[in-house]
Backbone as a chain_set.jsonl record, in Angstrom:
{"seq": "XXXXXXXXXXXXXXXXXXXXXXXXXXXXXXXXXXXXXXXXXXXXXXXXXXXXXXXXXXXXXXXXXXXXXXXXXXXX", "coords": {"N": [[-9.136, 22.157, 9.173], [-6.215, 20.476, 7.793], [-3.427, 21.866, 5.83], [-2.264, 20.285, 2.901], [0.423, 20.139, 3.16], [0.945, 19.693, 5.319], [1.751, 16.541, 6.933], [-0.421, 13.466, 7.672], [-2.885, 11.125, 8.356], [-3.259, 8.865, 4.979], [-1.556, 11.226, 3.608], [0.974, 11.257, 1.312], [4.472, 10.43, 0.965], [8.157, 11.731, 0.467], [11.142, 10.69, 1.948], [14.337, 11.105, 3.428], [16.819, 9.424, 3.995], [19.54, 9.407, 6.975], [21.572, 8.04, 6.262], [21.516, 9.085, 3.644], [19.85, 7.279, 1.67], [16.3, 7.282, 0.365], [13.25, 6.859, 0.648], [10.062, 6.115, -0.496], [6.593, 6.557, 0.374], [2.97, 5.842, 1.541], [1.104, 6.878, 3.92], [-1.178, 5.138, 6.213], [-4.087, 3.962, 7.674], [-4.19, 1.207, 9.538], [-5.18, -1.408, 8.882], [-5.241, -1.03, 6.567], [-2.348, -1.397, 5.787], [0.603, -2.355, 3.975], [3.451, -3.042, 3.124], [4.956, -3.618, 1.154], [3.498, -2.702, -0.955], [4.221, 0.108, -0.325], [2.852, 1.2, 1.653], [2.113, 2.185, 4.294], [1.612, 2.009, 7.808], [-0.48, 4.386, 10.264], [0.298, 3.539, 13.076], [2.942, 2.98, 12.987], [6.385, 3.367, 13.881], [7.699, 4.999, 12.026], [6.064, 6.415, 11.001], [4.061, 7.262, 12.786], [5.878, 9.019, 13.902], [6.365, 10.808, 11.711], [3.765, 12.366, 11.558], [1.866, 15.654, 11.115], [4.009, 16.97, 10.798], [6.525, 18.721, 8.051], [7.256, 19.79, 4.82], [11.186, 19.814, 4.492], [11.138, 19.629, 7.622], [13.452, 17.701, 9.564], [13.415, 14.616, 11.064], [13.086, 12.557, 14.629], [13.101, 9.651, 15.017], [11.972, 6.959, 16.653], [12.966, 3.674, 16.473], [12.442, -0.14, 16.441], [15.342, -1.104, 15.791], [16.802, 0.943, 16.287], [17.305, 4.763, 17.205], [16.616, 6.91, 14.442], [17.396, 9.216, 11.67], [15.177, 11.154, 9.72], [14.781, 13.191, 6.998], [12.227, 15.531, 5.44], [11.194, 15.317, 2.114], [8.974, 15.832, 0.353], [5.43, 16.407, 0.452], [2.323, 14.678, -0.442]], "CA": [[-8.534, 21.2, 8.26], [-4.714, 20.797, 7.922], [-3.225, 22.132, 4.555], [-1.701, 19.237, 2.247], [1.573, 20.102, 3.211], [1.055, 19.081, 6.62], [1.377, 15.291, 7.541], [-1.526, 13.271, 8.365], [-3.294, 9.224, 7.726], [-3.308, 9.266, 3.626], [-0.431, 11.47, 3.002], [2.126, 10.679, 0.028], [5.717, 11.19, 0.912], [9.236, 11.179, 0.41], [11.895, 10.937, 3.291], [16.151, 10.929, 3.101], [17.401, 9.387, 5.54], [20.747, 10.117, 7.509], [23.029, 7.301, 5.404], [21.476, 9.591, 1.945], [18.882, 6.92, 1.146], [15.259, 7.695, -0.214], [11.797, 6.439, 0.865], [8.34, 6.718, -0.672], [5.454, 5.526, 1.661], [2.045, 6.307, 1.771], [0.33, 6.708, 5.561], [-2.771, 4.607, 6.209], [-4.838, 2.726, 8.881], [-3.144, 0.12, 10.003], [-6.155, -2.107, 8.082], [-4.902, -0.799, 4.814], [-1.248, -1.173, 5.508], [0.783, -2.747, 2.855], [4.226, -2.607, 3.27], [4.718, -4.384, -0.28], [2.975, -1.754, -2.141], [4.362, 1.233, 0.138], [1.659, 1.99, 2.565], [2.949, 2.277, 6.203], [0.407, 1.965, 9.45], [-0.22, 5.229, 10.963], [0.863, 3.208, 14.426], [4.604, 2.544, 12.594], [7.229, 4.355, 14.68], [8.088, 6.236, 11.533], [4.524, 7.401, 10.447], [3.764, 7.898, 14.018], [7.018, 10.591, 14.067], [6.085, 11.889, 10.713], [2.744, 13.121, 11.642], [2.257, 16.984, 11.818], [5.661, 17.492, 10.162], [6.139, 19.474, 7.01], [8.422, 19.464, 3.809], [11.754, 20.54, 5.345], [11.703, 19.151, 8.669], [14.26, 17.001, 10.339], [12.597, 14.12, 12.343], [14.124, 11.91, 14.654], [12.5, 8.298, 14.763], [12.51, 5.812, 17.581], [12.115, 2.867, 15.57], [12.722, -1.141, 17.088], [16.557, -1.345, 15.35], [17.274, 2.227, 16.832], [17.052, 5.667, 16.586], [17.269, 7.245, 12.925], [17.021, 10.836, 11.555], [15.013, 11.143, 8.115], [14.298, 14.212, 6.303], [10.958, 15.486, 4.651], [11.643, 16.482, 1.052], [7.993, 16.298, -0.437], [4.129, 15.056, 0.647], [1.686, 15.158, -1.65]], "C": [[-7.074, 21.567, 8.016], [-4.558, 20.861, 6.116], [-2.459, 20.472, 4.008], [-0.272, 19.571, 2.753], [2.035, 19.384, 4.575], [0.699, 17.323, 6.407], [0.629, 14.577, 7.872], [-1.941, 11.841, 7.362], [-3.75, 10.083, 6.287], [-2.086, 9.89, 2.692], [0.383, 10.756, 2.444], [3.676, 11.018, 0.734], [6.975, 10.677, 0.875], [9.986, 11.186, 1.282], [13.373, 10.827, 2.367], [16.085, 10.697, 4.136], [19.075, 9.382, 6.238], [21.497, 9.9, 6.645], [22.469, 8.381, 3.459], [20.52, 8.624, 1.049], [17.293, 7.486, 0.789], [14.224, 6.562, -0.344], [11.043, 6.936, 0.336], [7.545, 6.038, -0.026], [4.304, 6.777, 1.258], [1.644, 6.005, 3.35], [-1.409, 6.326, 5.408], [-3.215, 4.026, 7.54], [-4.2, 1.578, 8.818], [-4.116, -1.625, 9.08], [-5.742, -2.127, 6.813], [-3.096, -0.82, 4.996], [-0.311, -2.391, 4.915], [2.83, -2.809, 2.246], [5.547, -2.688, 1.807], [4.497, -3.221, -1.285], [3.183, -0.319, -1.513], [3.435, 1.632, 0.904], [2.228, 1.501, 3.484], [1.591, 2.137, 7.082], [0.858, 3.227, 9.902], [0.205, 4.888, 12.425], [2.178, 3.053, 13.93], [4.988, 3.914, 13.64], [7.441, 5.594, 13.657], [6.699, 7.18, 11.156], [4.36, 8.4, 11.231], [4.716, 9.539, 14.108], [6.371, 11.595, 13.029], [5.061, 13.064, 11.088], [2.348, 14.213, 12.284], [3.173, 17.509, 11.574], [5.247, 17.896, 8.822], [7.598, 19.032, 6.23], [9.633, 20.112, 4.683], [12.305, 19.736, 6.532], [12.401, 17.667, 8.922], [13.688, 16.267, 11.516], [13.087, 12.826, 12.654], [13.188, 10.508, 14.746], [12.901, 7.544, 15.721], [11.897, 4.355, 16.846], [13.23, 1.053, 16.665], [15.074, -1.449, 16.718], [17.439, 0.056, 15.826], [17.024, 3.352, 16.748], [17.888, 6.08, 15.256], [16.946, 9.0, 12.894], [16.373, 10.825, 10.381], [14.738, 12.974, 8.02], [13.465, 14.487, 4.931], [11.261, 15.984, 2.926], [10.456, 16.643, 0.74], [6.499, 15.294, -0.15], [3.254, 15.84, -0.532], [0.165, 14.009, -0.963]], "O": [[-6.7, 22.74, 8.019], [-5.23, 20.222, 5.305], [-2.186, 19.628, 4.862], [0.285, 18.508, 2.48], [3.06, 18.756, 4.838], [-0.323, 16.891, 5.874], [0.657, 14.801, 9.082], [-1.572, 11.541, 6.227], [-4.26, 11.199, 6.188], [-1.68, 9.473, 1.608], [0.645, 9.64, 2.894], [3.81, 12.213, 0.997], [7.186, 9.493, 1.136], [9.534, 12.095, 1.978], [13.533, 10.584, 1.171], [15.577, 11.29, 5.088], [19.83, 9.32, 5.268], [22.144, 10.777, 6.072], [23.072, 8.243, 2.395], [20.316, 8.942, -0.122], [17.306, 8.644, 1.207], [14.255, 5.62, -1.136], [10.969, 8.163, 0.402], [7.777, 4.846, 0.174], [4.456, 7.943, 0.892], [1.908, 4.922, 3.871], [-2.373, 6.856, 4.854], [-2.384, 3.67, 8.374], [-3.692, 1.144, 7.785], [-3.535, -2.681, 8.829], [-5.853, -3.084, 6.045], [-2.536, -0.115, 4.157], [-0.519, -3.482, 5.447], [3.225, -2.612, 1.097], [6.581, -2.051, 1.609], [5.232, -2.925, -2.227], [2.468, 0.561, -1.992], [3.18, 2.817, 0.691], [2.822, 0.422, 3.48], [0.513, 2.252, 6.499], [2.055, 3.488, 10.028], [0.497, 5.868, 13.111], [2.841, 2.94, 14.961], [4.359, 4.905, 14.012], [7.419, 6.776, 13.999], [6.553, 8.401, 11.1], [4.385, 9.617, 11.05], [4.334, 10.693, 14.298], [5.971, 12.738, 13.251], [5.285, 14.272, 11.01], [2.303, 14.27, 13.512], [3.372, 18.621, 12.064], [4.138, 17.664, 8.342], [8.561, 18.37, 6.617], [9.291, 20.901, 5.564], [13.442, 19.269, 6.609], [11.891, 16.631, 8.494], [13.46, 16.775, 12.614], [13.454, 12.007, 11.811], [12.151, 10.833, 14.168], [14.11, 7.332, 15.822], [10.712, 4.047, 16.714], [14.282, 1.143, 17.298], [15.834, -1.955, 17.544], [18.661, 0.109, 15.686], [16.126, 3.385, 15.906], [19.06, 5.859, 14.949], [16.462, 9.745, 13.746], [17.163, 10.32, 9.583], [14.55, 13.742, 8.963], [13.695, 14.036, 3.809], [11.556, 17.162, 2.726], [10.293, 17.862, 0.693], [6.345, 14.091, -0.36], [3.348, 16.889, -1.168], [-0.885, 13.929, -1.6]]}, "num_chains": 1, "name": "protein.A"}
C-alpha cells in the first residue's frame, strides 16, 4: 500500500503552476469526474502525470494546449 503522501485515484491536492497560479483537484475515476466541483479523471493528462509523485516534486504535463510544469505543494 502506497503511503498518503504518494499520488494515486482519490488523492486531494494542491499544484503551482509555472505562471505562480494554484490548483486544488481531487483524482477520481473518470465516472466520478466533476470538473465543476474539482474532481479530475485519473485519464486527464494532468492526473495521469501526477500519479506516483510526491509533495515537492516538479512535474512536467503534456496536456492538449501544451506542455506545462506544475509543482506539488500538498496531497492529502
Amino acid at each position: 500500500m502506497l503511503p498518503n503522501t504518494v499520488i494515486r485515484v482519490g488523492s486531494r491536492i494542491r499544484v503551482r503552476d509555472q505562471d505562480g497560479s494554484e490548483d486544488e483537484f481531487t483524482i477520481v475515476r473518470l465516472e466520478e469526474s466533476d470538473i465543476s466541483s474539482g474532481r479530475i479523471s485519473d485519464t486527464s493528462p494532468l492526473a495521469a502525470a501526477l500519479i506516483g509523485h510526491r509533495v515537492g516534486d516538479r512535474v512536467r504535463v503534456r496536456a492538449p494546449g501544451g506542455q506545462r510544469s506544475v509543482t506539488i505543494l500538498w496531497v492529502s
